[in-house]
N, CA, C and O atoms as a Tinker XYZ file with bonds, in Angstrom:
   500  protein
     1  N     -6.802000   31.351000   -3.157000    73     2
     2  CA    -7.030000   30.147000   -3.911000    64     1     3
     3  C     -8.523000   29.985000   -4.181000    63     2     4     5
     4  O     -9.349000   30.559000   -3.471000    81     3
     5  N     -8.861000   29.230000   -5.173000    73     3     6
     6  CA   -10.105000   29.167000   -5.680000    64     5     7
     7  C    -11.214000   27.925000   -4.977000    63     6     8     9
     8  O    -10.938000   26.739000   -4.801000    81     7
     9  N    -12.220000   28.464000   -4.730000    73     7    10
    10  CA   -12.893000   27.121000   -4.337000    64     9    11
    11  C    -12.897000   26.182000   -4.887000    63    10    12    13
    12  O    -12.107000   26.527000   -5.766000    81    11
    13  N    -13.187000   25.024000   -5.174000    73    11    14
    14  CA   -13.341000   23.855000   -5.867000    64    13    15
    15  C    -14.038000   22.610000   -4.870000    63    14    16    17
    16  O    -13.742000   22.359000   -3.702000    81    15
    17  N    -15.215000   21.826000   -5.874000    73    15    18
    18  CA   -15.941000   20.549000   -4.999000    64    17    19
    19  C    -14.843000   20.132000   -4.191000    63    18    20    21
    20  O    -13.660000   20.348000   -4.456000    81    19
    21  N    -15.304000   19.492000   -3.141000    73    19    22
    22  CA   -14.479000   18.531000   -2.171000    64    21    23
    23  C    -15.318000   17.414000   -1.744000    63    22    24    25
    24  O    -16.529000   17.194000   -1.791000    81    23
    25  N    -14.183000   16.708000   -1.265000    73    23    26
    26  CA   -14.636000   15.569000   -0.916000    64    25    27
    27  C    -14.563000   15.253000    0.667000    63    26    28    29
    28  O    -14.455000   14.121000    1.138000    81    27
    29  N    -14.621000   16.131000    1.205000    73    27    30
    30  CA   -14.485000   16.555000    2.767000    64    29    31
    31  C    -15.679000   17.635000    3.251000    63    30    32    33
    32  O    -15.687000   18.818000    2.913000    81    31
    33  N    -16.437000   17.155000    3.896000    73    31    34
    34  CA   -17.154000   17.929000    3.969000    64    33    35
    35  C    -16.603000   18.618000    5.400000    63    34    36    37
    36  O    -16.162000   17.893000    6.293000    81    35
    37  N    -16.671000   20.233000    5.557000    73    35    38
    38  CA   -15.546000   20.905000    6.666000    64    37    39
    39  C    -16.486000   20.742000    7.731000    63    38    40    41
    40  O    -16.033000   21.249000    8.757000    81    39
    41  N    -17.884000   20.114000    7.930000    73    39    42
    42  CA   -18.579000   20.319000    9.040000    64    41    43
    43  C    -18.568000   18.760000    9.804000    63    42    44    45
    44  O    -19.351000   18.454000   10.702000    81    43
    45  N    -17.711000   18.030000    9.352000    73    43    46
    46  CA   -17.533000   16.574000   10.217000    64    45    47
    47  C    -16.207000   16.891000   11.069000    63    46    48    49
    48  O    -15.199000   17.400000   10.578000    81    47
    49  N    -16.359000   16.498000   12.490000    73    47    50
    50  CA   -15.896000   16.274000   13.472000    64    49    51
    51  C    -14.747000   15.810000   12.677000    63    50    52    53
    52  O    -14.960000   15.004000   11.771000    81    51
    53  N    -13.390000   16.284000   12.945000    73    51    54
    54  CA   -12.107000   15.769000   12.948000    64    53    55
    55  C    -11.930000   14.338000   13.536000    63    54    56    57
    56  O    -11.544000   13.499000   12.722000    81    55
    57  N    -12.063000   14.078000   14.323000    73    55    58
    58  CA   -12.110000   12.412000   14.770000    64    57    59
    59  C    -12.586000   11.630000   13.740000    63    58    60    61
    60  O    -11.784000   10.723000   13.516000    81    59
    61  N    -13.856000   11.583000   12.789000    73    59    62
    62  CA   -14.298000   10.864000   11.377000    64    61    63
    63  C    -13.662000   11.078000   10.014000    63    62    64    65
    64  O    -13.778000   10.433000    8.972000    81    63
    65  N    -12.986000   12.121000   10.298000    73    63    66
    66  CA   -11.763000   12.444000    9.127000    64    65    67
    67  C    -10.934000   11.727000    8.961000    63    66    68    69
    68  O    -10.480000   11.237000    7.927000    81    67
    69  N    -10.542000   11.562000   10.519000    73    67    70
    70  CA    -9.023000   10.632000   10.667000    64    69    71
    71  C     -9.664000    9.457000    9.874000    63    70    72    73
    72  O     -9.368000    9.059000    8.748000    81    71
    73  N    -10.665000    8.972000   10.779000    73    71    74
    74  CA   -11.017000    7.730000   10.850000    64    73    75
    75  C    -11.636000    7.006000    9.394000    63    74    76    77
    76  O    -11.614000    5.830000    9.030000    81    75
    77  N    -12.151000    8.145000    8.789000    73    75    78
    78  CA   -11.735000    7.764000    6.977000    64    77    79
    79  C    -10.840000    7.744000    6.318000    63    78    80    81
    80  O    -10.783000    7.064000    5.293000    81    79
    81  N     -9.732000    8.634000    6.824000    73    79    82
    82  CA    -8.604000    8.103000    6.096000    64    81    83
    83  C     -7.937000    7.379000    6.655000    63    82    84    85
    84  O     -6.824000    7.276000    6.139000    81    83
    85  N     -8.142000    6.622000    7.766000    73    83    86
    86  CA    -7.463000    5.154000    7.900000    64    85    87
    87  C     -8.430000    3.989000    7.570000    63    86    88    89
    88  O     -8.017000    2.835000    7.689000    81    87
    89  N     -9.075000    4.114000    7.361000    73    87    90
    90  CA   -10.463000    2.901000    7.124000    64    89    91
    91  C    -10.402000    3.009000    5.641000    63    90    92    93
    92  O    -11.200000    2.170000    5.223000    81    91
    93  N    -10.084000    3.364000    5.066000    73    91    94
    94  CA   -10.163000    3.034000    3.130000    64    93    95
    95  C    -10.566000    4.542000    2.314000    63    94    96    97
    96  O    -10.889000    5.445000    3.085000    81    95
    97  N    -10.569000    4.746000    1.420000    73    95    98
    98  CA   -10.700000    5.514000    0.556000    64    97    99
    99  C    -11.771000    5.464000   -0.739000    63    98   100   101
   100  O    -12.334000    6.305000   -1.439000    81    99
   101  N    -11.731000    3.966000   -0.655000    73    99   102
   102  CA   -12.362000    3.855000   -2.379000    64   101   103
   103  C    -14.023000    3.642000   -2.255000    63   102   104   105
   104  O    -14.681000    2.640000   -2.536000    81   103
   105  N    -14.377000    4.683000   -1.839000    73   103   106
   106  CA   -15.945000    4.637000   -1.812000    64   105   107
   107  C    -16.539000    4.996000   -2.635000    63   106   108   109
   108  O    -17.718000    4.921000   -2.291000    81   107
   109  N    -16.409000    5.550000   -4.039000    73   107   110
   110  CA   -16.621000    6.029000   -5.056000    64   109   111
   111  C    -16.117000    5.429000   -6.366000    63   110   112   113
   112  O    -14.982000    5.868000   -6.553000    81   111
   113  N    -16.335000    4.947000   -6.944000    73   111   114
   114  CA   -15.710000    4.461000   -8.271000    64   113   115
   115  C    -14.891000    5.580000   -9.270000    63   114   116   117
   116  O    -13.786000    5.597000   -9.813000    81   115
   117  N    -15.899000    6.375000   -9.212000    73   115   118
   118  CA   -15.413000    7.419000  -10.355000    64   117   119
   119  C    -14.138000    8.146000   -9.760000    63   118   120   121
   120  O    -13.213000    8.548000  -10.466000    81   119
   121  N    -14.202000    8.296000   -8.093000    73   119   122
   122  CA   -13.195000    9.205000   -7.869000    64   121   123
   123  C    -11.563000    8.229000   -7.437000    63   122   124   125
   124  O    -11.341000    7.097000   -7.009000    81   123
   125  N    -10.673000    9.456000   -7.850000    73   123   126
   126  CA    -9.482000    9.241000   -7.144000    64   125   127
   127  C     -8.743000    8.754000   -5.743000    63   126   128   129
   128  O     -7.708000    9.287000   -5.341000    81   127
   129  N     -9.124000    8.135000   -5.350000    73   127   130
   130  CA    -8.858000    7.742000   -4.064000    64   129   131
   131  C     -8.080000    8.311000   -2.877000    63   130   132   133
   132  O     -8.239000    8.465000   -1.666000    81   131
   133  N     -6.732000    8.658000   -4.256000    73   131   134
   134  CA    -5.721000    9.494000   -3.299000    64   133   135
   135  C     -6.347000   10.878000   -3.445000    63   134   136   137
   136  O     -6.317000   11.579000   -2.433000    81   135
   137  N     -6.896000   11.368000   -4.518000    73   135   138
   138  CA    -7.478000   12.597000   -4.190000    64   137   139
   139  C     -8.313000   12.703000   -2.838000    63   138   140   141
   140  O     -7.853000   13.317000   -1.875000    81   139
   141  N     -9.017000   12.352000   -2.818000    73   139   142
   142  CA   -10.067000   11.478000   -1.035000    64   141   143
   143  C     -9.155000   12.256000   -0.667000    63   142   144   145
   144  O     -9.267000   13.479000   -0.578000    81   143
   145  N     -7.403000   11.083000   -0.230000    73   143   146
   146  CA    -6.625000   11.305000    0.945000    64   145   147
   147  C     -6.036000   12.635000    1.103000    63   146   148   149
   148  O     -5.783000   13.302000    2.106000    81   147
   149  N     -5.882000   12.850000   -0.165000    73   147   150
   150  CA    -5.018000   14.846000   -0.380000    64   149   151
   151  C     -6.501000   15.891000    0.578000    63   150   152   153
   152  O     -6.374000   16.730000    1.469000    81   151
   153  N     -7.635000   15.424000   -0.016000    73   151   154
   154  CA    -8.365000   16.611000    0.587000    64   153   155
   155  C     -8.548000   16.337000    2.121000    63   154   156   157
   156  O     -8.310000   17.345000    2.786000    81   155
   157  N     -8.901000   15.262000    2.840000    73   155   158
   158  CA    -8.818000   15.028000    4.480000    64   157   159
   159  C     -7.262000   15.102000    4.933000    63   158   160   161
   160  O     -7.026000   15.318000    6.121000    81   159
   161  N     -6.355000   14.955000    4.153000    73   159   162
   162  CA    -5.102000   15.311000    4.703000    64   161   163
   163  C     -4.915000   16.941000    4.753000    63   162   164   165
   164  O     -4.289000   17.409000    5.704000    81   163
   165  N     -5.381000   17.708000    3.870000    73   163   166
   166  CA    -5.495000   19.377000    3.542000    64   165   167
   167  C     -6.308000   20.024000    5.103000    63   166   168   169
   168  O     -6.124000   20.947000    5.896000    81   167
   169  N     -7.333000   18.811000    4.899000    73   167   170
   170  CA    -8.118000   19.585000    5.993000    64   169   171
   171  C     -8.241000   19.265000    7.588000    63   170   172   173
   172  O     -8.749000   19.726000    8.610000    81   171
   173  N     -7.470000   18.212000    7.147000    73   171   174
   174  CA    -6.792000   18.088000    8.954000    64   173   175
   175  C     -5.787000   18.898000    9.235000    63   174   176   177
   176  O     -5.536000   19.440000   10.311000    81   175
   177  N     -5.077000   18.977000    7.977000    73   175   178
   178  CA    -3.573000   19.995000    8.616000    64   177   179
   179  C     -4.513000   21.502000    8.808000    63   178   180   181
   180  O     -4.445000   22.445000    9.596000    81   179
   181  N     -5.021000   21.303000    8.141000    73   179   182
   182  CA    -6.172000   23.118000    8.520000    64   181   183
   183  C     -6.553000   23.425000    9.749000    63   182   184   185
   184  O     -6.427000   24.462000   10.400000    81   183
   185  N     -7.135000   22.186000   10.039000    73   183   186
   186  CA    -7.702000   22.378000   11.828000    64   185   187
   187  C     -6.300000   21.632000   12.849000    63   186   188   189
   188  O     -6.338000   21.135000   13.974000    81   187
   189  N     -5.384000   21.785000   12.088000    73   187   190
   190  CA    -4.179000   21.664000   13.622000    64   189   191
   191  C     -3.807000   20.130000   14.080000    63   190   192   193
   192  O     -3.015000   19.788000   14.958000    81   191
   193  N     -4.584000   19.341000   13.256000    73   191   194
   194  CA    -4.240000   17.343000   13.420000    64   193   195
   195  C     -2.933000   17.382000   13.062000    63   194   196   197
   196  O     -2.490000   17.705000   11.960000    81   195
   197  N     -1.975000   16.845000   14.588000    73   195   198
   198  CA    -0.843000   16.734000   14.591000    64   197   199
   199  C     -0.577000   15.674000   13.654000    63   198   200   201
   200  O      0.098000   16.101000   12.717000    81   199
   201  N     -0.906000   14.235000   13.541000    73   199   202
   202  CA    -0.937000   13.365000   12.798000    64   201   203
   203  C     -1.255000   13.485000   11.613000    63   202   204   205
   204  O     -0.909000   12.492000   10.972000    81   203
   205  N     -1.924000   14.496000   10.817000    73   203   206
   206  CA    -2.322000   14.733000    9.454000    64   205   207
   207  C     -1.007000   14.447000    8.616000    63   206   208   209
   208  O     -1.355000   13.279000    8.442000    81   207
   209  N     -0.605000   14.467000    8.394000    73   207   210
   210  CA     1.131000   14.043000    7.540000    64   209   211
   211  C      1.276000   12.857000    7.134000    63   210   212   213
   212  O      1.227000   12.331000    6.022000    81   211
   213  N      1.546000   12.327000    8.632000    73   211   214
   214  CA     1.497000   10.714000    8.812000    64   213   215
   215  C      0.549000    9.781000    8.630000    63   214   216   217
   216  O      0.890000    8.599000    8.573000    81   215
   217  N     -0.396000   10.042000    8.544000    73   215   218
   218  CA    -2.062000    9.409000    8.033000    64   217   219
   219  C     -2.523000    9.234000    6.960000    63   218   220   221
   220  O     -3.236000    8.319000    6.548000    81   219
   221  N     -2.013000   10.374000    6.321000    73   219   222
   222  CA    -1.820000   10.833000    4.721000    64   221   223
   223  C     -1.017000    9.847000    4.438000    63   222   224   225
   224  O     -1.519000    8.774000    4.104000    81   223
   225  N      0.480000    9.999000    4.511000    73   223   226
   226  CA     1.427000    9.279000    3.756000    64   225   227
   227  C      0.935000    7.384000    4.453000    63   226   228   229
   228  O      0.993000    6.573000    3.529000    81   227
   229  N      0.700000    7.020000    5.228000    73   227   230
   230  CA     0.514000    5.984000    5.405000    64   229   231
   231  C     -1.257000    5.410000    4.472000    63   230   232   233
   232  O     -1.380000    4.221000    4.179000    81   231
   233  N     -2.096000    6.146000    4.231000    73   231   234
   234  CA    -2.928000    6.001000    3.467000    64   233   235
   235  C     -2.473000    5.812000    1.865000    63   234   236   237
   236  O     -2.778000    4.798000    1.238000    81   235
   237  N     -1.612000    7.047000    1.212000    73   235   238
   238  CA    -1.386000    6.534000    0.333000    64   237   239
   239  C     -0.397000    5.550000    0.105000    63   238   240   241
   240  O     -0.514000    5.077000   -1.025000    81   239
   241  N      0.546000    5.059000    0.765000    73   239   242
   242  CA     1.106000    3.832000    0.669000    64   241   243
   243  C      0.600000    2.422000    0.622000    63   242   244   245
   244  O      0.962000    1.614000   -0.233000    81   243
   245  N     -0.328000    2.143000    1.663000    73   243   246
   246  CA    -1.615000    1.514000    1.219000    64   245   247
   247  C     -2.498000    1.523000   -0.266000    63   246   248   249
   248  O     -3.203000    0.603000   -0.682000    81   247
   249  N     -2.341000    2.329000   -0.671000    73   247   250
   250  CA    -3.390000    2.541000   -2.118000    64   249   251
   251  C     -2.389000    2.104000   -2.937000    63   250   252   253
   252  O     -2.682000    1.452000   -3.939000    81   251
   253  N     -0.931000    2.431000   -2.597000    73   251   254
   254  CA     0.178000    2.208000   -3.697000    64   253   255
   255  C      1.227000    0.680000   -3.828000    63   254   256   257
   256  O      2.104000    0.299000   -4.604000    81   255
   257  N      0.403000    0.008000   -2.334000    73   255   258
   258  CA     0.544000   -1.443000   -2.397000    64   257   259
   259  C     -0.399000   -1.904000   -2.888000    63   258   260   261
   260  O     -0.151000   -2.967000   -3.456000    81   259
   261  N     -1.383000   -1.596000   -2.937000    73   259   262
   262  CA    -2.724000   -2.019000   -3.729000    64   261   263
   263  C     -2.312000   -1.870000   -5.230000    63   262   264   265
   264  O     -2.659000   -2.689000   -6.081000    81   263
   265  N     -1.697000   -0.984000   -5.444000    73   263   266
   266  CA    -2.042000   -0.657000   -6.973000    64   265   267
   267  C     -0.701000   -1.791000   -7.703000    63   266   268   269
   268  O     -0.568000   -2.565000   -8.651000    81   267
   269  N      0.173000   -1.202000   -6.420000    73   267   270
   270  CA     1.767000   -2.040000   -7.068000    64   269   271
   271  C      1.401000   -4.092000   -7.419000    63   270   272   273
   272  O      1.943000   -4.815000   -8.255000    81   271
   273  N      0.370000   -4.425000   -6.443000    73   271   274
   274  CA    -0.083000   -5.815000   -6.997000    64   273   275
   275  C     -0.891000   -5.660000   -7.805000    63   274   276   277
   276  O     -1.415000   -6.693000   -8.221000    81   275
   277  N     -1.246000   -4.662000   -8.248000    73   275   278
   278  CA    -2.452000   -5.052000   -9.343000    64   277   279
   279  C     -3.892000   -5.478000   -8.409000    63   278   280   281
   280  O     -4.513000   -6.536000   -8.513000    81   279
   281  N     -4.066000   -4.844000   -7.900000    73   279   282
   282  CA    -5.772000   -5.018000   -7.451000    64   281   283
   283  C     -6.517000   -4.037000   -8.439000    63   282   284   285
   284  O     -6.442000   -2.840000   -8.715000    81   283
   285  N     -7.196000   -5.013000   -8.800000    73   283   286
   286  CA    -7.934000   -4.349000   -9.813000    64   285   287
   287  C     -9.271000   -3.346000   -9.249000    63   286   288   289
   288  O     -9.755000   -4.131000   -8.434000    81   287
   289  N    -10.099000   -2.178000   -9.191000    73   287   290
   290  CA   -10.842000   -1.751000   -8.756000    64   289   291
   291  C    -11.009000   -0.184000   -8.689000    63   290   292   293
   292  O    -11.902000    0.622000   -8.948000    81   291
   293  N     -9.751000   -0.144000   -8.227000    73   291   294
   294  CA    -9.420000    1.733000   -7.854000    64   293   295
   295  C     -9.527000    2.511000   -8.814000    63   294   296   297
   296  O     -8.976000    2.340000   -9.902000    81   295
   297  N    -10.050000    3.193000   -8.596000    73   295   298
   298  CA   -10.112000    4.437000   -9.644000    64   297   299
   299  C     -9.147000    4.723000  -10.166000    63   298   300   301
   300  O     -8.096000    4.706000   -9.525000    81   299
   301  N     -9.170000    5.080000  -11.494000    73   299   302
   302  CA    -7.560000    6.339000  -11.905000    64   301   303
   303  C     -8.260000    7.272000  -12.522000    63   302   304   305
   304  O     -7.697000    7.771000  -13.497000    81   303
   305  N     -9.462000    7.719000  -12.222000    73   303   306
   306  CA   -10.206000    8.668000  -12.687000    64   305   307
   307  C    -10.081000   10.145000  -12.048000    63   306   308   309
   308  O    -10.783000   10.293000  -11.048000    81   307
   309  N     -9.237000   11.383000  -12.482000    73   307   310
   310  CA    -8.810000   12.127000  -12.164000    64   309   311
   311  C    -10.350000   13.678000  -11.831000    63   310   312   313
   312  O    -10.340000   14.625000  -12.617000    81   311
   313  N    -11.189000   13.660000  -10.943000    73   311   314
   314  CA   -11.947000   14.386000  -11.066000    64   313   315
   315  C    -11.493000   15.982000  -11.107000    63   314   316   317
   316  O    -11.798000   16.901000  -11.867000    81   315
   317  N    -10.538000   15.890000   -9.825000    73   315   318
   318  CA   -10.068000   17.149000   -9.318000    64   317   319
   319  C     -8.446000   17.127000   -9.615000    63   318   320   321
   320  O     -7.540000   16.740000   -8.876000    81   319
   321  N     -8.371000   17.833000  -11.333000    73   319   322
   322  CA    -7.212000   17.882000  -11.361000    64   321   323
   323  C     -6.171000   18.835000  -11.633000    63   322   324   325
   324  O     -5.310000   18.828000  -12.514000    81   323
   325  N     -6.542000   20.114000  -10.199000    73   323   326
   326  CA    -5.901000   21.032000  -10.113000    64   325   327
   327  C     -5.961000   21.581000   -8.429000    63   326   328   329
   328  O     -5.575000   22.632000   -7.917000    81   327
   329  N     -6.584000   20.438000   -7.889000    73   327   330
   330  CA    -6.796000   20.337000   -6.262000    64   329   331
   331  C     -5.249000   20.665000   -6.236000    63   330   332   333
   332  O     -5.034000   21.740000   -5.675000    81   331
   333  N     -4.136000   20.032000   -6.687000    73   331   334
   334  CA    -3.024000   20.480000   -6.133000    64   333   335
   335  C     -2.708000   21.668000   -5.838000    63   334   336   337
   336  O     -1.612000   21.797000   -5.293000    81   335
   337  N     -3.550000   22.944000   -6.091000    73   335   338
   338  CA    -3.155000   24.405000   -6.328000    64   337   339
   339  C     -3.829000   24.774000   -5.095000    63   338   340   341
   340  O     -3.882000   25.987000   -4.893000    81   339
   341  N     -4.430000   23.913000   -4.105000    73   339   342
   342  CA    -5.095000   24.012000   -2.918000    64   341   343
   343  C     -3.706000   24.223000   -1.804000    63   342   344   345
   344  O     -3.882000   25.152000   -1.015000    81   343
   345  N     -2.752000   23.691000   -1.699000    73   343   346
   346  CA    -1.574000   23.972000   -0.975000    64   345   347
   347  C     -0.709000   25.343000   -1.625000    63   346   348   349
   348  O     -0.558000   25.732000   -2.783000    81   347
   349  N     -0.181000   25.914000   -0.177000    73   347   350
   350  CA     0.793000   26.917000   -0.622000    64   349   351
   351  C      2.023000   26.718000   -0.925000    63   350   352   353
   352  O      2.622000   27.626000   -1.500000    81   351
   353  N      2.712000   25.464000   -0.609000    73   351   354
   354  CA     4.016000   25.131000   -0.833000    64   353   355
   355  C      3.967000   24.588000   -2.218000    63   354   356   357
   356  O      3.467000   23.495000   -2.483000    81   355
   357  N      4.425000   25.269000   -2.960000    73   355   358
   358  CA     4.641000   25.118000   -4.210000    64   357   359
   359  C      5.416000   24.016000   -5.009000    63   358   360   361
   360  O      5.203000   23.659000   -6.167000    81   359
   361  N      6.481000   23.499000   -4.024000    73   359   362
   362  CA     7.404000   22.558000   -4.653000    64   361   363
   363  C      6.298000   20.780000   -4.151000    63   362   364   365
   364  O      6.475000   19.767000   -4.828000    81   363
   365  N      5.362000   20.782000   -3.032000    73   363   366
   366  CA     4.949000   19.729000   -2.603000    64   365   367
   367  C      3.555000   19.767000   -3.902000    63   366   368   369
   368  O      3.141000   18.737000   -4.435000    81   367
   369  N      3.057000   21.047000   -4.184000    73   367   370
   370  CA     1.945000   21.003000   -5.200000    64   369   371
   371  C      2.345000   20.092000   -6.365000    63   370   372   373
   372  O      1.718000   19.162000   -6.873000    81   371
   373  N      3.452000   20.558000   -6.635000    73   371   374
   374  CA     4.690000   19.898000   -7.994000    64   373   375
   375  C      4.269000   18.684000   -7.683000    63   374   376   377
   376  O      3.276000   18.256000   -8.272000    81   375
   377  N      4.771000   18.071000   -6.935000    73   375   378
   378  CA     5.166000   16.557000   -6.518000    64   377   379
   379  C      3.633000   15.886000   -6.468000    63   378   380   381
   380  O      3.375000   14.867000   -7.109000    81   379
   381  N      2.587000   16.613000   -5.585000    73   379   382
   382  CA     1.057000   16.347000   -5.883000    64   381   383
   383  C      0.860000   16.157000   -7.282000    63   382   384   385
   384  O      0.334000   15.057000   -7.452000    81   383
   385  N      1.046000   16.723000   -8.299000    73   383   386
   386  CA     0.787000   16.579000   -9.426000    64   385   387
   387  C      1.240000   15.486000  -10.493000    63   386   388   389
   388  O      0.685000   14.683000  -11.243000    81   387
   389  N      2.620000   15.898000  -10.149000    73   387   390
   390  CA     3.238000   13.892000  -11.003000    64   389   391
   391  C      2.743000   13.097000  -10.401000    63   390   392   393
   392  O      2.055000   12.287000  -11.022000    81   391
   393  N      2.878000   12.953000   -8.799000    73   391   394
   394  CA     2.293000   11.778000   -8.469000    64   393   395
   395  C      0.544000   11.160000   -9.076000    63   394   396   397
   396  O      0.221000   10.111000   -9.634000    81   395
   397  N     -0.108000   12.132000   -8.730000    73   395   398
   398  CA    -1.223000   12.014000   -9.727000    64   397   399
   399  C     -0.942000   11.389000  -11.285000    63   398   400   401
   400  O     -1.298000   10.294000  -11.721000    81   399
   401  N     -0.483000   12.036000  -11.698000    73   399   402
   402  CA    -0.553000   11.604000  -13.178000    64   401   403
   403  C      0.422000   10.463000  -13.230000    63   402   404   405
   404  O      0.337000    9.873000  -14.307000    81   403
   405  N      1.367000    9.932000  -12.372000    73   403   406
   406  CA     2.443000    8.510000  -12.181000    64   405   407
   407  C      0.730000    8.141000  -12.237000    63   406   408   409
   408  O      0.570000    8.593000  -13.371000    81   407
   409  N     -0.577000    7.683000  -11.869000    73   407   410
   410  CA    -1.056000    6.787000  -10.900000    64   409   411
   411  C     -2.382000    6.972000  -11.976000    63   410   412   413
   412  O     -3.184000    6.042000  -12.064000    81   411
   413  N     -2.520000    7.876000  -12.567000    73   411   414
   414  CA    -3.062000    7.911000  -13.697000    64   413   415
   415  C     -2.654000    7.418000  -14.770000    63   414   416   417
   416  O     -3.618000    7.100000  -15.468000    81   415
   417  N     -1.230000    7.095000  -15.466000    73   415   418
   418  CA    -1.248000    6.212000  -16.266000    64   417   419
   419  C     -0.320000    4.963000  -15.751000    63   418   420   421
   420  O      0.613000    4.446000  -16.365000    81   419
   421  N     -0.924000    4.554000  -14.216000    73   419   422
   422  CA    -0.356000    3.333000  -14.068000    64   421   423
   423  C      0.980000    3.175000  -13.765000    63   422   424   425
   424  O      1.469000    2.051000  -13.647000    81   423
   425  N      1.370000    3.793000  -13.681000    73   423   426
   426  CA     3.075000    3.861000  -13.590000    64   425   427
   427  C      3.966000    3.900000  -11.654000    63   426   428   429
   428  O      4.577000    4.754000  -11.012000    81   427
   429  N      3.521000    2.410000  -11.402000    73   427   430
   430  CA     3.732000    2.575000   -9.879000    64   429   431
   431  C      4.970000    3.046000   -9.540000    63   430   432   433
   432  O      4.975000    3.872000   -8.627000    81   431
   433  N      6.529000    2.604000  -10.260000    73   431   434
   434  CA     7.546000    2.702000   -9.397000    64   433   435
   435  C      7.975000    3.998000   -9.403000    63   434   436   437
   436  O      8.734000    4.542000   -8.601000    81   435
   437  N      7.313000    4.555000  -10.581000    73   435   438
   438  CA     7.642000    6.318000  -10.578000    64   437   439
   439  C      6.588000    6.658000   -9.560000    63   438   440   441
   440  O      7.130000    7.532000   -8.883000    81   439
   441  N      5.324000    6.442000   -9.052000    73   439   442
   442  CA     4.435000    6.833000   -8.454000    64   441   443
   443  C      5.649000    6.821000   -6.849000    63   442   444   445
   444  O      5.921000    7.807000   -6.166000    81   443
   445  N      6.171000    5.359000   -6.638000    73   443   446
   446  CA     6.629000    5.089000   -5.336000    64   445   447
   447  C      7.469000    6.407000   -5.030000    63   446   448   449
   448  O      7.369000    7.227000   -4.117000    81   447
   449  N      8.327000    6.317000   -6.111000    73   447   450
   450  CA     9.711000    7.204000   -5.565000    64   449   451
   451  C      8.903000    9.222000   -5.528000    63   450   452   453
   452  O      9.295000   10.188000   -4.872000    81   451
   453  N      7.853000    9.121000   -6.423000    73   451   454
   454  CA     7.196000   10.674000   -5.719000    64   453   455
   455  C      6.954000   10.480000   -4.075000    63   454   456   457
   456  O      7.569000   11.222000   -3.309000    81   455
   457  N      5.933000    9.343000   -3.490000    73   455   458
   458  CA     5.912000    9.105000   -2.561000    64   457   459
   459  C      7.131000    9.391000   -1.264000    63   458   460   461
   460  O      7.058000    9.986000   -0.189000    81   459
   461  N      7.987000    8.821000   -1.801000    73   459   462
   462  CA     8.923000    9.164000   -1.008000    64   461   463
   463  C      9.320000   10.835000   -0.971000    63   462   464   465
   464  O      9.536000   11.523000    0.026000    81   463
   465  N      9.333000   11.134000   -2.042000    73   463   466
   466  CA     9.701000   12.921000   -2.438000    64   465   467
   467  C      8.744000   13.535000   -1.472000    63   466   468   469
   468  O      9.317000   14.205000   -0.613000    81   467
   469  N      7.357000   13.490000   -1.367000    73   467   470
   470  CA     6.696000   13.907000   -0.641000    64   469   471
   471  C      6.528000   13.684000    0.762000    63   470   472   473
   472  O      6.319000   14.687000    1.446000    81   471
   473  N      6.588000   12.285000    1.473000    73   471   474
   474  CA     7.184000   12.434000    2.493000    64   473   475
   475  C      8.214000   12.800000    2.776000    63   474   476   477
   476  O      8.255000   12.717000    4.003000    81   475
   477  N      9.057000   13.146000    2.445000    73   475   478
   478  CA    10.139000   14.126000    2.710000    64   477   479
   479  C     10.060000   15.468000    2.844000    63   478   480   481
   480  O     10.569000   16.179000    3.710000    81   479
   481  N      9.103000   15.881000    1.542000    73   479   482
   482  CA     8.781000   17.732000    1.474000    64   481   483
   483  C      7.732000   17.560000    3.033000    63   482   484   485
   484  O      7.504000   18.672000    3.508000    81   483
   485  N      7.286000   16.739000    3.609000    73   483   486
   486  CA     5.939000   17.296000    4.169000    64   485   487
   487  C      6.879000   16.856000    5.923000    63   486   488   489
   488  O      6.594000   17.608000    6.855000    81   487
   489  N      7.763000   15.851000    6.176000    73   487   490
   490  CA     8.530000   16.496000    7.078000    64   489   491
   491  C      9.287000   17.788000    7.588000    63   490   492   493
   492  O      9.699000   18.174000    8.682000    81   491
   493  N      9.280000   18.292000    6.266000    73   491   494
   494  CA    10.115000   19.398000    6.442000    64   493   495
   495  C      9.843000   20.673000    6.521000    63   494   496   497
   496  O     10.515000   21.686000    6.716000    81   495
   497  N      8.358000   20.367000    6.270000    73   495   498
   498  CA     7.169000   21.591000    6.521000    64   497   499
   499  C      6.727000   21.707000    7.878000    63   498   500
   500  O      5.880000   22.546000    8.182000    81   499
C-alpha cells in the first residue's frame, strides 16, 4: 500500500492515541474528523490496542450524533480520499468509503446504517 499524509503521527505513545480519540476529533477545520478517527483507529489496531474497534466505532457515533442534530462546525471536507485503501479487508474499505461520502453530502441516516455495516464487518475481523 502506498504512503499517504496522516494524521497520526506513529511516534506518540499509544496511551495519547486512545486518549484523542476519545476526547474529540475536530481540531482542524479543514479536516475530516472521522478521517482523524479511521487513521488512530488503523494505527492502534497496528500496534495490538485491544480496544481499537470499540473506540473507533464509539467515536464515530459521537460525530454522527453530532451531525444527526445538526451541529453546525464539523468538517465535511474530504482531505484523504483514498485513506480507505490503507486497510486490507476489502469489503470494510467499501463500507469506509460510502460512509465517507454518506457524510460528505450530509446524508446521516444512510451514514447511520453504514455505521452499523461496519461495526459488524470489524467484529468479525
Amino acid at each position: 500500500m502506498e504512503a499517504m499524509p496522516s494524521a497520526v503521527d506513529s511516534n506518540v505513545p499509544s496511551r495519547d492515541l486512545v486518549r484523542r480519540l476519545r476526547s474529540g476529533l475536530e481540531d482542524d477545520p479543514a479536516v475530516l474528523p472521522e478521517s482523524v478517527a479511521w487513521q488512530l483507529f488503523l494505527e492502534l489496531r497496528r500496534r495490538g490496542e485491544p480496544e481499537a474497534s470499540r473506540l473507533f466505532i464509539t467515536a464515530l457515533r459521537s460525530l454522527q450524533s453530532r451531525r444527526s442534530l445538526g451541529i453546525t462546525g464539523i468538517s465535511v471536507d474530504d482531505v484523504w480520499f483514498d485513506e480507505h485503501r490503507q486497510v486490507e479487508d476489502a469489503f470494510l474499505a467499501d463500507l469506509w468509503k460510502a460512509y465517507k461520502k454518506c457524510i460528505r453530502g450530509q446524508r446521516p441516516a444512510h451514514a447511520s446504517q453504514l455505521l452499523r455495516d461496519i461495526e459488524a464487518q470489524l467484529t468479525k475481523l
